[in-house]
VMD Tcl script that builds the backbone (N, CA, C; Angstrom):
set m [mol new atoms 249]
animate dup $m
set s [atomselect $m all]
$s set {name element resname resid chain x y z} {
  {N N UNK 1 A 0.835 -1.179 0.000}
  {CA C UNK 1 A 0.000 0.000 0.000}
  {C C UNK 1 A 0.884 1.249 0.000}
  {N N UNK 2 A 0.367 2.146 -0.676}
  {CA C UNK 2 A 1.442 3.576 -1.076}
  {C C UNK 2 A 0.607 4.265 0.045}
  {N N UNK 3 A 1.971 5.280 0.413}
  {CA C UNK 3 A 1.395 6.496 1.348}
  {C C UNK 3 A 1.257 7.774 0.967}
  {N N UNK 4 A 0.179 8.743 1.028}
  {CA C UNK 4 A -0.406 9.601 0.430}
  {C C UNK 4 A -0.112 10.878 0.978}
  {N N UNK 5 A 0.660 12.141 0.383}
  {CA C UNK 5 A 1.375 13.286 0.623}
  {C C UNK 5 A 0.410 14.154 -0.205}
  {N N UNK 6 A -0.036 15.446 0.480}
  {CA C UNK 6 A -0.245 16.310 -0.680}
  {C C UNK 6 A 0.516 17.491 -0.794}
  {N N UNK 7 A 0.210 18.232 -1.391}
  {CA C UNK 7 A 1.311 19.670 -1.444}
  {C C UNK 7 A 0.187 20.839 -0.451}
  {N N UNK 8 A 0.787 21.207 -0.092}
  {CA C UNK 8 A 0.386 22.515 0.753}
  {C C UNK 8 A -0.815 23.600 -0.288}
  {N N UNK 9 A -0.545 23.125 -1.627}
  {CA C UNK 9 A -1.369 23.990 -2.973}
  {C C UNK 9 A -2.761 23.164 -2.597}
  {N N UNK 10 A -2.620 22.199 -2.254}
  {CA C UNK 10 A -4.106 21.178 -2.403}
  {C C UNK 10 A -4.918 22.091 -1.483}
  {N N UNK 11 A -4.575 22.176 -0.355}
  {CA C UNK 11 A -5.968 23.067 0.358}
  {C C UNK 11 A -6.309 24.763 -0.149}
  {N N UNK 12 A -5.957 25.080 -0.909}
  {CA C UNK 12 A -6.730 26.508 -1.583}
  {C C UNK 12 A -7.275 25.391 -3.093}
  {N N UNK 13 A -6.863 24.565 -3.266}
  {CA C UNK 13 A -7.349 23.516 -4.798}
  {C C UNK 13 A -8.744 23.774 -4.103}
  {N N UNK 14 A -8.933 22.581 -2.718}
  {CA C UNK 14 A -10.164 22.272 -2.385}
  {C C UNK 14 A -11.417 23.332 -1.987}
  {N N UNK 15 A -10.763 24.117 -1.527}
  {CA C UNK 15 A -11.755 25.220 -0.659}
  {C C UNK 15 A -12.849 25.780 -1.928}
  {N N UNK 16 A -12.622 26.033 -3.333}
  {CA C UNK 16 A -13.769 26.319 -4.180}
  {C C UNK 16 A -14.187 24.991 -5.172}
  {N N UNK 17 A -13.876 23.778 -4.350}
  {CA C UNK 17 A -14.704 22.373 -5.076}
  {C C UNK 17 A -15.991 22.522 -3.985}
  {N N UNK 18 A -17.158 22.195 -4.667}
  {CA C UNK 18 A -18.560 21.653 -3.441}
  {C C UNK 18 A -18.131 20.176 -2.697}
  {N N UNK 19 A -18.341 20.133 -2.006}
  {CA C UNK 19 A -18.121 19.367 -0.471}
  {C C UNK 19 A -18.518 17.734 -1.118}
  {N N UNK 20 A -19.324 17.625 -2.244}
  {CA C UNK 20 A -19.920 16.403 -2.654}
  {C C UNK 20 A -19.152 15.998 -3.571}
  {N N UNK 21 A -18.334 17.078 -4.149}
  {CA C UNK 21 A -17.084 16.455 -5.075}
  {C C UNK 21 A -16.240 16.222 -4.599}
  {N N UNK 22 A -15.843 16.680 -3.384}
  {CA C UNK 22 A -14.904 16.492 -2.566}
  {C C UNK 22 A -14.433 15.381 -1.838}
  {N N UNK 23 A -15.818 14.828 -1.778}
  {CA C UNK 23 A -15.798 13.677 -1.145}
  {C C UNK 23 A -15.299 12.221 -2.082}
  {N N UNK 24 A -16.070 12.588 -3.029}
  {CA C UNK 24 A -15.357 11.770 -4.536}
  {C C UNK 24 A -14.300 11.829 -4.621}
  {N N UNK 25 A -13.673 12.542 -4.699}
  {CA C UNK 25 A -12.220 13.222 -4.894}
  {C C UNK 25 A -11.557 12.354 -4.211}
  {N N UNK 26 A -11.815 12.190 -2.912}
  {CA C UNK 26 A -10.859 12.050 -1.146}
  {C C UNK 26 A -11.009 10.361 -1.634}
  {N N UNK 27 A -12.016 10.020 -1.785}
  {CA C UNK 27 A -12.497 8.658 -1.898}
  {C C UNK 27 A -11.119 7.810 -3.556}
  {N N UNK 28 A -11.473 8.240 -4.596}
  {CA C UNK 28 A -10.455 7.881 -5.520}
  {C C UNK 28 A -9.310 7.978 -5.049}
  {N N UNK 29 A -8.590 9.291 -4.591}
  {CA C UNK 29 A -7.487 9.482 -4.058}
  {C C UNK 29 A -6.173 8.161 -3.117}
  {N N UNK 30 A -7.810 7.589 -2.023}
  {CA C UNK 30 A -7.629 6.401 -1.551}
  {C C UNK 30 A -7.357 5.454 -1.925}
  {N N UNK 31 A -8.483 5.271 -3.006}
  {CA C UNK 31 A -8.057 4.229 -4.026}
  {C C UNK 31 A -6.975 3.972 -4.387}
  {N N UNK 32 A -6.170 5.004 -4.699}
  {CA C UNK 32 A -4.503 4.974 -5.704}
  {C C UNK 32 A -3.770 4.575 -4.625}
  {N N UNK 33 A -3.658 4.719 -3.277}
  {CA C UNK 33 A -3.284 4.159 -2.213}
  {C C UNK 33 A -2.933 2.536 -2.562}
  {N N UNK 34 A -4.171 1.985 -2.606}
  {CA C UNK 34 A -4.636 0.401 -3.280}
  {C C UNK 34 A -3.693 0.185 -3.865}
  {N N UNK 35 A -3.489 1.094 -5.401}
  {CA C UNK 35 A -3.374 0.445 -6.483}
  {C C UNK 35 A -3.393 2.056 -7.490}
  {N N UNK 36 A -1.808 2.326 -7.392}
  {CA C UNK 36 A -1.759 3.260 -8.226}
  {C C UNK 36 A -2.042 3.624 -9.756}
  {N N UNK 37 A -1.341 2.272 -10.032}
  {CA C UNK 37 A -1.462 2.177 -11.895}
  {C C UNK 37 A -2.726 1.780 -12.118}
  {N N UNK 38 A -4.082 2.127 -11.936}
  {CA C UNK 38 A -5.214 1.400 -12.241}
  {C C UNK 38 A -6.287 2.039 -13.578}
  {N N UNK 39 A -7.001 1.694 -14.106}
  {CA C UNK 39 A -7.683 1.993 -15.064}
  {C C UNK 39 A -8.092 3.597 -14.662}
  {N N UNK 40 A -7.879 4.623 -16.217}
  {CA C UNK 40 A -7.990 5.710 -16.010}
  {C C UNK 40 A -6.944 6.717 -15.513}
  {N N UNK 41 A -5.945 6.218 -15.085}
  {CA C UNK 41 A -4.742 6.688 -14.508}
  {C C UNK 41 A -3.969 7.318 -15.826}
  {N N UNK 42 A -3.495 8.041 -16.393}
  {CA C UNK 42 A -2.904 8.478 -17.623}
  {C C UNK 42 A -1.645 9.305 -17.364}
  {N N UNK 43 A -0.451 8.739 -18.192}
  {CA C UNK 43 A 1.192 10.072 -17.271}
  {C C UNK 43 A 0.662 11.135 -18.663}
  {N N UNK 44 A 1.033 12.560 -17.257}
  {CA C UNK 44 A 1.206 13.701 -17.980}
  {C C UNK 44 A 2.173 13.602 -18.841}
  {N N UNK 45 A 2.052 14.349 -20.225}
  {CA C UNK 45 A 3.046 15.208 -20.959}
  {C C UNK 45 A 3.502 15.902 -21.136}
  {N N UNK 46 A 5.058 16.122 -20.766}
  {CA C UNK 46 A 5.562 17.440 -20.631}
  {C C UNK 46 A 5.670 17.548 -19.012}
  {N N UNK 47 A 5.387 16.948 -17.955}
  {CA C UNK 47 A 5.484 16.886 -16.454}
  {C C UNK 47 A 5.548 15.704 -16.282}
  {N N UNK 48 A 6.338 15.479 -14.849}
  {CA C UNK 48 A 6.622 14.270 -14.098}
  {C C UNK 48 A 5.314 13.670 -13.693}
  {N N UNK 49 A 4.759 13.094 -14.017}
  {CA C UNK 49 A 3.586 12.815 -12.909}
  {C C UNK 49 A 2.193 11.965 -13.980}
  {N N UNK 50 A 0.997 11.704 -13.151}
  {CA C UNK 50 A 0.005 11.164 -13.397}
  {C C UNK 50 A -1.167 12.209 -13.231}
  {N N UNK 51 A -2.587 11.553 -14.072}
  {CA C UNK 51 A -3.577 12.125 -13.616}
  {C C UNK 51 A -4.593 11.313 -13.499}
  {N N UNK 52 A -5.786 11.343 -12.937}
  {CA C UNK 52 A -7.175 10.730 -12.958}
  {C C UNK 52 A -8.443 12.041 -12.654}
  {N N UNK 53 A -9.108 11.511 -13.485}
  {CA C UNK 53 A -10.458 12.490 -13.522}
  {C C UNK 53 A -11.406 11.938 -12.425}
  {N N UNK 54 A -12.131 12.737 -11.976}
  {CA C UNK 54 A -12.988 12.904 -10.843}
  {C C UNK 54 A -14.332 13.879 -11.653}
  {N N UNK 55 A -15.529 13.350 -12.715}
  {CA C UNK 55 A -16.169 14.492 -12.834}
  {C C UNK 55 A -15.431 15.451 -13.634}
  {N N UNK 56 A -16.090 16.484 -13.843}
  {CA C UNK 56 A -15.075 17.492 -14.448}
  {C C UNK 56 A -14.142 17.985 -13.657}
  {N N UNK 57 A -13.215 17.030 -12.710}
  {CA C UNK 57 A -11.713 17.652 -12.012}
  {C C UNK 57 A -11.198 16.536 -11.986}
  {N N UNK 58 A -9.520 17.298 -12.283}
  {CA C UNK 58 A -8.897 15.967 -12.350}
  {C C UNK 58 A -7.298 16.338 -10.933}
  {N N UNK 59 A -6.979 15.399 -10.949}
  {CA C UNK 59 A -6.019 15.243 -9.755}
  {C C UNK 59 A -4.653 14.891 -10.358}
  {N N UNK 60 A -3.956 15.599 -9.995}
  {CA C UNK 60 A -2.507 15.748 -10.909}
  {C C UNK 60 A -1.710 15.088 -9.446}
  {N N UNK 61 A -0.787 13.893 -9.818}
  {CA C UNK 61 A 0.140 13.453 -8.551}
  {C C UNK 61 A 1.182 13.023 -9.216}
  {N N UNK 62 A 1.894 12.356 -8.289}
  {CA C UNK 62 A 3.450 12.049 -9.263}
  {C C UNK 62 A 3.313 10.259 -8.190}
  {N N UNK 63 A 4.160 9.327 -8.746}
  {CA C UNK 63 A 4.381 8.226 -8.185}
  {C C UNK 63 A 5.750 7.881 -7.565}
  {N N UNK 64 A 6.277 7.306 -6.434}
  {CA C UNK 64 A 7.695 7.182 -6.184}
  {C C UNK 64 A 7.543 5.835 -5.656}
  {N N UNK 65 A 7.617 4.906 -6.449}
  {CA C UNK 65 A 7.752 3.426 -6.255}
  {C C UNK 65 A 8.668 2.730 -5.762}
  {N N UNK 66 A 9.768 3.214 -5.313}
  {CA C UNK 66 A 10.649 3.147 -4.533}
  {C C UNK 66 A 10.347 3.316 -3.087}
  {N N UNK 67 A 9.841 4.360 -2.797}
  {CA C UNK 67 A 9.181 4.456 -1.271}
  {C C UNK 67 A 8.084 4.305 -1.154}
  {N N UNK 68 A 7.296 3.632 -2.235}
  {CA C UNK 68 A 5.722 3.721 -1.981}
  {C C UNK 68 A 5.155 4.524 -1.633}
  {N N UNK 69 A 5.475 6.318 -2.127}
  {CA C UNK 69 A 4.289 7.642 -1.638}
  {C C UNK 69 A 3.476 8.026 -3.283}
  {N N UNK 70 A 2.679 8.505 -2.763}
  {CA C UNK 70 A 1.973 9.124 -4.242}
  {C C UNK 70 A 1.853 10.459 -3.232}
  {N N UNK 71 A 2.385 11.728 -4.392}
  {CA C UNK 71 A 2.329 13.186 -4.118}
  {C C UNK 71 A 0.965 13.499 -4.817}
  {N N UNK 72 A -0.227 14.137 -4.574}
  {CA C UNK 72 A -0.724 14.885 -4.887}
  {C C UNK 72 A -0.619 16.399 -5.202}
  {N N UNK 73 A -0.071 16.817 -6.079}
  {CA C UNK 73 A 0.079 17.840 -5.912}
  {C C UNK 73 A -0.697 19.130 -6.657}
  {N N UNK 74 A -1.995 18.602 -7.584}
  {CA C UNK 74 A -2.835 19.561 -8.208}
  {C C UNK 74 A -4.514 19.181 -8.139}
  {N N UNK 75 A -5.432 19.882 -7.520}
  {CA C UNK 75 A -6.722 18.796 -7.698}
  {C C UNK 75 A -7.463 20.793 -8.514}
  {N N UNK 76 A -8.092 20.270 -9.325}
  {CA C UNK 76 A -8.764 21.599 -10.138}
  {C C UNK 76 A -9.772 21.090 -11.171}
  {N N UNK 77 A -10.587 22.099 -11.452}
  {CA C UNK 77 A -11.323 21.953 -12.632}
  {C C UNK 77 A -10.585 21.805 -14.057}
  {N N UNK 78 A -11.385 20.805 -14.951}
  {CA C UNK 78 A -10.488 20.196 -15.962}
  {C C UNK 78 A -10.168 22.065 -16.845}
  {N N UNK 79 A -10.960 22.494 -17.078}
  {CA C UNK 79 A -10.549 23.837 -17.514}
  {C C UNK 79 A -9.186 24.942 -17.383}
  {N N UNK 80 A -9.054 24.352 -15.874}
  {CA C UNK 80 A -7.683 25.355 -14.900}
  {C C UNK 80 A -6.332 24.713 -14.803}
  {N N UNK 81 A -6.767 23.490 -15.073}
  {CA C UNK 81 A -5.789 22.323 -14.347}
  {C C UNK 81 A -4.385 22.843 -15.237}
  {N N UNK 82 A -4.757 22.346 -16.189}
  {CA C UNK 82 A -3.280 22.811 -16.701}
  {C C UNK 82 A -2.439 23.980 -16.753}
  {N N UNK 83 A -3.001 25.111 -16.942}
  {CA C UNK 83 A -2.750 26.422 -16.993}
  {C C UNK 83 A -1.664 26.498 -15.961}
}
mol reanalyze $m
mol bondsrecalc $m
mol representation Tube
mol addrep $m
């Protein structure tokens, strides 16, 4: 089981998601815990890292399989995310 870090950016991410996406969000998040590489999981291009969609938001993290952590480090509307 991987251990789950986020970046200090994640709590201003969350504060303008509604509380019911949020919960979705927290819930998948867990999941990757499980089982990082799993269906829907896709590596960014052009950045270190992974994403999975949640709804229209997606969650930008990176993997370190060596220590078993997954960084979270972007959760946003698919519109913002990249920018």
């Amino acid at each position: 089981m991987y251990e789950i870090f986020y970046d200090k950016r994640i709590y201003k991410d969350i504060k303008n998601i509604p509380s019911h996406i949020i919960k979705n969000i927290l819930k998948r998040i867990e999941e990757l815990a499980q089982t990082p590489k799993r269906k829907g999981v896709k590596k960014l291009i052009g950045i270190d890292g992974y994403r999975i969609q949640v709804g229209e938001y997606r969650i930008l993290f990176q993997i370190d399989h060596k220590e078993k952590i997954i960084k979270v480090f972007k959760i946003k509307h698919r519109k913002d995310v990249y920018r």
